[in-house]
N, C-alpha and C positions, 0 to 999 in steps of 0.2 A: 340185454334182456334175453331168457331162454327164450329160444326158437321154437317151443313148443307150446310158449304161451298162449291161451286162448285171449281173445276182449270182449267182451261180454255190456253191453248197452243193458243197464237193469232200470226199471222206475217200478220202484214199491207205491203206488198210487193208492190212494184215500178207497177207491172204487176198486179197480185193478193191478194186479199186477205184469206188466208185461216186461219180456226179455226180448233179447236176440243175439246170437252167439258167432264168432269167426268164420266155426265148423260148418257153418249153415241154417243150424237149428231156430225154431222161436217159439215162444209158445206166450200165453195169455192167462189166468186163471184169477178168479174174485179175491182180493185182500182179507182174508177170514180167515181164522183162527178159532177153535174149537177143542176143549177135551175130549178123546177119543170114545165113544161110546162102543159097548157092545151088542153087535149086529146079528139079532138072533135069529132072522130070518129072509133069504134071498129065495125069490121065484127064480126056477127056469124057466118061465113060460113066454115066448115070445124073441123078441131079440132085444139085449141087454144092452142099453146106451150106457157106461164108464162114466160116473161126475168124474169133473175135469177139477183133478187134486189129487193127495196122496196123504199117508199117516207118514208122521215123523215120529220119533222116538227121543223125545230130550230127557237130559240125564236127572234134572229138577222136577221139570214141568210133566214129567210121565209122555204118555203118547200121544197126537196132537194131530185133529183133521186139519187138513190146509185147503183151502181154495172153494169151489162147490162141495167137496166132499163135508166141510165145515158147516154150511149155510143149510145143504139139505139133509144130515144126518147129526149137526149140534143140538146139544139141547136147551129147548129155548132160553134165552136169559144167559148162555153163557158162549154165544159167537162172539167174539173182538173183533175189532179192526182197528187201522192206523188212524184214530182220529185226535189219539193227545197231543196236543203244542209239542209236548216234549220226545215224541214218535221218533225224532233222529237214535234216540237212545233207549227205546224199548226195544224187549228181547222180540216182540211182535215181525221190528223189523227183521231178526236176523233169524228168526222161523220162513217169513216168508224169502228172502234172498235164498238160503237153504235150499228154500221149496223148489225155487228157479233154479238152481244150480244142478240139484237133481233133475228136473225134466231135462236142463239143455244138455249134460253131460250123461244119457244113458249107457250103464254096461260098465260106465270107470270107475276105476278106487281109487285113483289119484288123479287131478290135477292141477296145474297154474293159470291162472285165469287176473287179469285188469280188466278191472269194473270202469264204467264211462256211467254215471249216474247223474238226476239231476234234484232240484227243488224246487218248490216253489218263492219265485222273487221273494215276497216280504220274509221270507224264512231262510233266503240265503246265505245270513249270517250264521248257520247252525254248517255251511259246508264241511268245514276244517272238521268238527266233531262228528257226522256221521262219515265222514272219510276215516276217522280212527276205529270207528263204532265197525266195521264192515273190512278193515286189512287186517292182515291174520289169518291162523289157520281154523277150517270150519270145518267139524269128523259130522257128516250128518249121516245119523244110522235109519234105515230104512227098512220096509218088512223084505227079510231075507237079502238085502244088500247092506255093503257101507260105505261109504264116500269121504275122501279126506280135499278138499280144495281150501288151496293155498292162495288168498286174496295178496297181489303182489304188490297193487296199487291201485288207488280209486282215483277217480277223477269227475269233479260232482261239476255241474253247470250250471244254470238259469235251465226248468225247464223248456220255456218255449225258443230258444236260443237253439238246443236242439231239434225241435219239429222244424227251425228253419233250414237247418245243419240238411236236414235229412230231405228239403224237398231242392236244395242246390246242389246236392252233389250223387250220383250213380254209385251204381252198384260199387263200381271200386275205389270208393271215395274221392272220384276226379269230377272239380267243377263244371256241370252242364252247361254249353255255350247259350241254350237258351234261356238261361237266367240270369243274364248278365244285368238287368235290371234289377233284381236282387242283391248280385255282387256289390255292386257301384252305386247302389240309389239308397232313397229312404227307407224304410219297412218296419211295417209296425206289423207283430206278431199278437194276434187274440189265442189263447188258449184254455178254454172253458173245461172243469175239472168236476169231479163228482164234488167238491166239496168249496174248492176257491178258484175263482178266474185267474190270470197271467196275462200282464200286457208288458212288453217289451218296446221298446224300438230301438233301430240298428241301422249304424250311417255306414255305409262302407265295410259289413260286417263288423262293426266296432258298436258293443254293446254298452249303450247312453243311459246311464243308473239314472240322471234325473229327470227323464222321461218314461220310467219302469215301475211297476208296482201290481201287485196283488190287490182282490177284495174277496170277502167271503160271500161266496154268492157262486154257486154252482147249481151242479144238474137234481141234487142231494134235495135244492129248496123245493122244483118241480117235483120230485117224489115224494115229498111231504105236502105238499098243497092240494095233489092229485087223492094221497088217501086222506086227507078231509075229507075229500069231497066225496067218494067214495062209502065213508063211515055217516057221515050226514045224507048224503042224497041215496043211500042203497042200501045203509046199515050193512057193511060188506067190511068187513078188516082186512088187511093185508100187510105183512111186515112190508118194511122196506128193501129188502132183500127179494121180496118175488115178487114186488113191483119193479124191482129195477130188470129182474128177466120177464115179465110182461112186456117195458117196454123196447125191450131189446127183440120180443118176437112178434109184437106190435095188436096184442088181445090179451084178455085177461077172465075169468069166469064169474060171473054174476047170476047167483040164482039158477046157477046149473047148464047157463047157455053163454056162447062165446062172445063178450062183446068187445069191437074194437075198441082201442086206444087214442087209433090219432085225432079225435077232435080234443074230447078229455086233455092230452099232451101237450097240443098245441095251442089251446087256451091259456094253459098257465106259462105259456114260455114266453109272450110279449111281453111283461111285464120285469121280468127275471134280463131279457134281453136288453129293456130299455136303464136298465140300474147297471148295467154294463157299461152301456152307451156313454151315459154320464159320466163314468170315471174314464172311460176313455177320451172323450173328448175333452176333460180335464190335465190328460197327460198327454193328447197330441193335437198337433196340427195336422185335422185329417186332408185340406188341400192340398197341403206341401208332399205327400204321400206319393212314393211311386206304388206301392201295392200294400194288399193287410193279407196277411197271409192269418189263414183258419188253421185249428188245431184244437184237440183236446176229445178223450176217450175214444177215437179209432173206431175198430171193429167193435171193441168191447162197450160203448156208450153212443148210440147213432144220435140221442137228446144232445149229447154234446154239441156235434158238430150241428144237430139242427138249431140249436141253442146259438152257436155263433153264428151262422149264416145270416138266421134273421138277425142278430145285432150288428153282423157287417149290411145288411141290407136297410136298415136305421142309418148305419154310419155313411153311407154312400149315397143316399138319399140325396 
């Protein structure tokens, strides 16, 4: 393998997209996709917060917001995101990998890069196809740059198989001796997504498919329940795109003044938590358990991981 090859950890996620690169680099940005509009008027007034995205230039699709640039300068009715069954294979994905490759690799025109990606359980059987979908060379032209990166190899996983990857082993991928109960023992992995859950479990790092499985039931159902209620009890619309950065800043505006979020949030997530529970405790034995290891949406989804905690706090009961 060149020696100059980069690795690059990518998950094109339903909600987000998040990377992390060899070099060092990482970055995070909203799964959105957008025709490029034009922007006929920027204030200087004040100080300029950057959405977190960029325009691409495809040579079909014309020019294309990506990330928040998509979500707060699309026009409405025409943001996408990865939500089709068959999303291994839309050009969606390979707009936003693109989009990833450009942030992690600023200032180059050329490079080599092995992708380490994952999916979700029930959808695992699509690996081998977005593994083809994603090698090969990617020219992605940018305003005033161009980028040529050459996918050398992918390597797609279960994704909660890597959120456990990631809390046993340090910085330089050498296993933490104080996980050795991880190592050696049972562990069931919850991984709550904007759009479907992830339950794993893993004996001896050895990933057990008939204790594995997916449900659709994510952070997606809380942001739809939240604006019912919202549209009924306040007569207040809100897309689901600035409910999901509402709840990511933890207020939202109603009638001109600021009102928190976390009761509203936390209401609708015990029931979302307890439809979890049940298919979890259908695929494990939580006694036999040495640990359940939480995961899912990170920085970019805090509902996630409040979403699994209280369902590990159900399963622990």
């Amino acid at each position: 393998m060149n020696t100059n090859t980069i690795t690059i950890g990518l998950d094109v996620g339903y909600g987000h997209t998040k990377a992390v690169a060899s070099n060092g680099r990482s970055m995070c940005f909203e799964s959105k996709v957008a025709p490029a509009e034009f922007i006929r008027f920027q204030a200087d007034i004040g100080a300029r917060v950057p959405a977190n995205g960029l325009t691409l230039h495809d040579t079909q699709e014309g020019s294309l917001f990506i990330g928040e640039l998509a979500s707060k300068q699309g026009r409405p009715g025409a943001v996408r995101s990865p939500r089709d069954r068959n999303r291994v294979t839309d050009p969606i994905v390979t707009h936003l990998a693109d989009a990833a490759f450009a942030m992690l690799l600023p200032g180059a025109e050329q490079s080599r890069v092995r992708v380490v990606t994952g999916l979700p359980v029930a959808y695992y059987r699509d690996a081998f196809q977005l593994s083809q979908h994603l090698i090969g060379d990617h020219t992605i032209l940018l305003d005033g740059r161009s980028l040529t990166v050459g996918v050398d190899d992918v390597l797609v996983v279960p994704q909660p198989f890597g959120a456990l990857l990631s809390v046993i082993l340090d910085e330089r991928d050498r296993m933490q001796t104080n996980t050795i109960d991880l190592i050696d023992g049972r562990v069931a992995v919850l991984d709550v997504g904007q759009h479907t859950t992830d339950m794993i479990l893993v004996e001896g790092l050895e990933y057990i498919e008939a204790r594995s499985g997916s449900i659709e039931v994510g952070v997606s159902i809380a942001i739809e329940m939240i604006r019912k209620v919202l549209l009924d009890d306040y007569r207040v619309t809100y897309e689901p795109h600035e409910l999901e950065q509402a709840m990511r800043r933890g207020w939202l505006v109603i009638d001109g003044k600021k009102e928190k979020l976390n009761g509203l949030a936390s209401m609708h997530l015990d029931p979302i938590a307890r439809s979890i529970e049940a298919q979890a405790r259908t695929l494990w034995n939580i006694s036999t358990l040495n640990a359940i290891v939480l995961a899912g949406g990170g920085l970019a989804d805090p509902a996630a991981l409040a979403g699994a905690a209280l369902c590990a706090g159900h399963l622990c009961a």
